[in-house]
N, C-alpha and C positions, 0 to 999 in steps of 0.2 A: 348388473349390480354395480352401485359406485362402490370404489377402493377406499379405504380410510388412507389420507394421508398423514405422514409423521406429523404436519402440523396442525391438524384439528385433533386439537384434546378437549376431551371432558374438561364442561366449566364447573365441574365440582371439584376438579386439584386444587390444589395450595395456587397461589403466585410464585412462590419459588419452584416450586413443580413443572408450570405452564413456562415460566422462564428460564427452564435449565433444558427443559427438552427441546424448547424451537432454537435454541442456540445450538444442540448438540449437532455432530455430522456423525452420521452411521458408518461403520467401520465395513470397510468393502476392500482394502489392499488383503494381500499374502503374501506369502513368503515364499520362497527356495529351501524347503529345510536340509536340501542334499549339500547348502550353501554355506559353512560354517560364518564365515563373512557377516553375507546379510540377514542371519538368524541374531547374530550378534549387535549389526545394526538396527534390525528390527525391536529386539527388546531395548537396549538403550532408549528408542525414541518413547516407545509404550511408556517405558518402565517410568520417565522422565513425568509422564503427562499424570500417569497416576500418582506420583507422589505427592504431585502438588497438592491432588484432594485433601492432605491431611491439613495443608493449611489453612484451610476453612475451619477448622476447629477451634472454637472458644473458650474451651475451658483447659482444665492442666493435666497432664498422663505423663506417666513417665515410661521408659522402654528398656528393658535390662535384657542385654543375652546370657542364655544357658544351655546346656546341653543338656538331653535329654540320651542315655547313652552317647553312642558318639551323632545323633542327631543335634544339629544346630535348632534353637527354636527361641523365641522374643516376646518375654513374661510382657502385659502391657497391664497397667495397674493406670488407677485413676482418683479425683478426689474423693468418689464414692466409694473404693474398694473396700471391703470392709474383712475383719476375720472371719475367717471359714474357711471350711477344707473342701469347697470345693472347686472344681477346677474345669473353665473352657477348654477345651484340647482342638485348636482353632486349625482349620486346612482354607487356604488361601484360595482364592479361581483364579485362573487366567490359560484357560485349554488347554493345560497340562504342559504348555509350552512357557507361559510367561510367568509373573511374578514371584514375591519373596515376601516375608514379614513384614519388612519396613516399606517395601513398595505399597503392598495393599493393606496398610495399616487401619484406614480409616473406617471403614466397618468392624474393626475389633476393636477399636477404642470407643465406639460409639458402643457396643457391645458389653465393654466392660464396664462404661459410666450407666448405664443403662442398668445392668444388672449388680452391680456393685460384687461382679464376681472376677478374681485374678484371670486373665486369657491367655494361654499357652500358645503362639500360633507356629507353626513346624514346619522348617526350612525342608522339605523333603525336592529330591533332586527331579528336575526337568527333562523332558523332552525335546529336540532328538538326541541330546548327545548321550540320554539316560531312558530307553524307552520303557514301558512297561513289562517287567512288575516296579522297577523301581520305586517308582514314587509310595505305591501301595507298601514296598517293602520297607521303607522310612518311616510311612505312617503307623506299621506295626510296629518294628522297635521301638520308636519313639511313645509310643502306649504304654507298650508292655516295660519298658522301663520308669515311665511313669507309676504303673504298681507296684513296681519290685521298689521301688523308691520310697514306696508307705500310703500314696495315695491309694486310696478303696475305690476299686472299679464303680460302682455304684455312684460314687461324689464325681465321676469325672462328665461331661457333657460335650459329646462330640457334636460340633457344628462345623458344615462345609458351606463353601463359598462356590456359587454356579459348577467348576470344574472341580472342586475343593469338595464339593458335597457329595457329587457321585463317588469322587474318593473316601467319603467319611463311608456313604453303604457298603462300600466294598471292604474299607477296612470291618468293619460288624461281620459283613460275613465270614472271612476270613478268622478271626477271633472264636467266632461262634463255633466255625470247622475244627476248630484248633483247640476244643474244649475248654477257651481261655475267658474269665468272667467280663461281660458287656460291658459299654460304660449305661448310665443310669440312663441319658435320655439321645436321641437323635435330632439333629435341628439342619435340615438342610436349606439353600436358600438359592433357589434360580436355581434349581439341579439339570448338569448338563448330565443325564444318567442313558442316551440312548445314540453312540457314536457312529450306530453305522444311519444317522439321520431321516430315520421313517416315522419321526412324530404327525401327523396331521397339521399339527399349527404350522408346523413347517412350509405346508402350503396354503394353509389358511392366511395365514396372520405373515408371511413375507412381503408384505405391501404395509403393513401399519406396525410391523417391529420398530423401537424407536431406535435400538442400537444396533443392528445387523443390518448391510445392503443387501447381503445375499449369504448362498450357505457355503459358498467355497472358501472363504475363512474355516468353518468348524470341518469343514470334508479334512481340508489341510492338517487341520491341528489332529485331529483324528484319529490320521493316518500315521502321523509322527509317531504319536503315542504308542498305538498298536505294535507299530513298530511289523516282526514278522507275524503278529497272532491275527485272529479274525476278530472283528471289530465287534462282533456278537459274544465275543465271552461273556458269560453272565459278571466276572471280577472287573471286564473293560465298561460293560455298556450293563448296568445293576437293574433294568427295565425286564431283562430276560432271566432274574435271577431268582431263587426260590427265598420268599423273604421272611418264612418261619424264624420264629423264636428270636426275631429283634426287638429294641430298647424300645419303649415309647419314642414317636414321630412326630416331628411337629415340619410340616413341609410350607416355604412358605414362596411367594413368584407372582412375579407381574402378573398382568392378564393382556400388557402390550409386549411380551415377547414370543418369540416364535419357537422359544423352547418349554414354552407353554404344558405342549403335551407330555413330554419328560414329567413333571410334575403333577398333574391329573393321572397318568399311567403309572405312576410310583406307588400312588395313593392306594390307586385301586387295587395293587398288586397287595400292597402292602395288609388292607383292611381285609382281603377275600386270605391272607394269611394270619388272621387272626393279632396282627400287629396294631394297638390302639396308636390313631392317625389323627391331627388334627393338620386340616387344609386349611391354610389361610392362604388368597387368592384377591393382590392387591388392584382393585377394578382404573384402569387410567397410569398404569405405573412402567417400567421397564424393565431389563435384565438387569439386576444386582440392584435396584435403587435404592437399598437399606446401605451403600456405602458411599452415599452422596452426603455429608454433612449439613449440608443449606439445606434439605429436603423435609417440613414436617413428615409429611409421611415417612421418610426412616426413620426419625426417630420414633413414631408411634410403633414401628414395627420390631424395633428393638425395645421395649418396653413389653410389646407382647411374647417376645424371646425370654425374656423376663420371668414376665406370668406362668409361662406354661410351666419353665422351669421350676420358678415356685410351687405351682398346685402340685409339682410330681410329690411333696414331701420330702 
């Protein structure tokens, strides 16, 4: 059987689509994380490359920091922002190892012009020098102080970013455990939700991934995280997790990444849990491509972020 290569895309993408992916080069180095050094060079270089995306953006946002208890987080408001209470509670991707608010800013600003709703996104601390529960234990306070604060569980709308998402299910579950009120909806996006990496697409789809050369980047980042736990904890890896009595889903992923199956097994988990699930399943697309600005397709797909939001009432 022939392999799809990165450069034959569907001639039904955008031109900016078909132009951003044959330029792109798929992410194949690691790192040392035992290496304080080149964890530190490693992110600097990433961190550098992602920021630039923000300046693709053509319209106007502004960025205010606040805290969220003693959680750092980066209100991002836009010309659409409009009154209302209610509130993105935005978790960033980057394997639990990389980014920050202002690095991966540019899918919450698209997020916020999109939805013309305030975005919260929540500085929660990194891996390896913070391994898990950390981060998850950031994104609880940082919630729960969000309530205590006057915001209605109900108005808040947690959305996660590929690593950012599987963190957004585990914060719900956690919550959930903890007798503490939901937020109103879930919106996860490229969910990396299964670390110890036995999705299927894994070996289907590592020959036509537009972003991954291979899987020993996510084995790495994986493992940081984990730190001493097993990689199967249902709070590590939310695929193996019992997903009763969560917030309306809205799960949304390429159909060119290779974390593919993470998100088809969320779904399913999620729906045989009686959790109402909508799968959007972008056909021609990559990991994270809702934070590419030049892309029609994100912004369609932030619009449909949108929508759902809206229909919830």
């Amino acid at each position: 059987m022939k392999k799809i290569k990165n450069n034959e895309l569907p001639s039904y993408l955008s031109y900016e689509a078909v132009a951003f992916y044959r330029a792109a080069v798929p992410i194949t180095h690691t790192v040392n994380f035992d290496d304080g050094e080149a964890v530190h060079v490693f992110r600097k270089e990433v961190h550098a490359d992602w920021a630039k995306v923000t300046e693709d953006i053509d319209f106007s946002f502004e960025l205010h920091e606040e805290y969220l208890g003693e959680i750092r987080a980066l209100r991002i408001t836009t010309d659409t922002t409009r009154q209302t209470d209610k509130t993105i509670f935005l978790l960033h991707g980057g394997a639990y190892v990389l980014g920050a608010p202002e690095v991966n800013a540019s899918s919450a600003i698209l997020l916020a012009q999109a939805t013309g709703i305030p975005v919260l996104s929540i500085d929660y601390r990194l891996a390896p020098e913070h391994p898990f529960p950390a981060a998850l234990n950031d994104a609880r306070d940082a919630y729960l102080s969000l309530v205590a604060s006057g915001c209605k569980a109900d108005d808040i709308f947690v959305v996660g970013e590929s690593a950012g998402a599987g963190l957004g299910v585990s914060l719900c579950l956690t919550l959930r455990d903890m007798d503490k009120a939901l937020p109103g909806a879930l919106v996860v996006l490229s969910i990396w939700a299964d670390l110890e990496t036995s999705g299927d697409s894994l070996t289907t789809l590592i020959d036509s991934d537009l972003d991954f050369g291979n899987l020993a980047v996510l084995y790495d980042c994986g493992h940081a995280y984990a730190g001493d736990n097993d990689l199967s904890l249902p709070l590590i890896s939310p695929v193996n997790a019992a997903l009763h009595d969560l917030p309306p889903m809205l799960i949304q992923v390429g159909a060119r990444e290779m974390l593919l199956s993470d998100s088809l097994r969320l779904a399913s988990n999620a729906r045989d849990a009686g959790v109402p699930v909508d799968l959007d399943v972008w056909d021609g697309m990559g990991h994270m491509f809702q934070a590419i600005p030049s892309l029609p397709e994100a912004i369609r797909a932030h619009f449909r972020i949108g929508a759902f939001l809206e229909n919830l009432g």
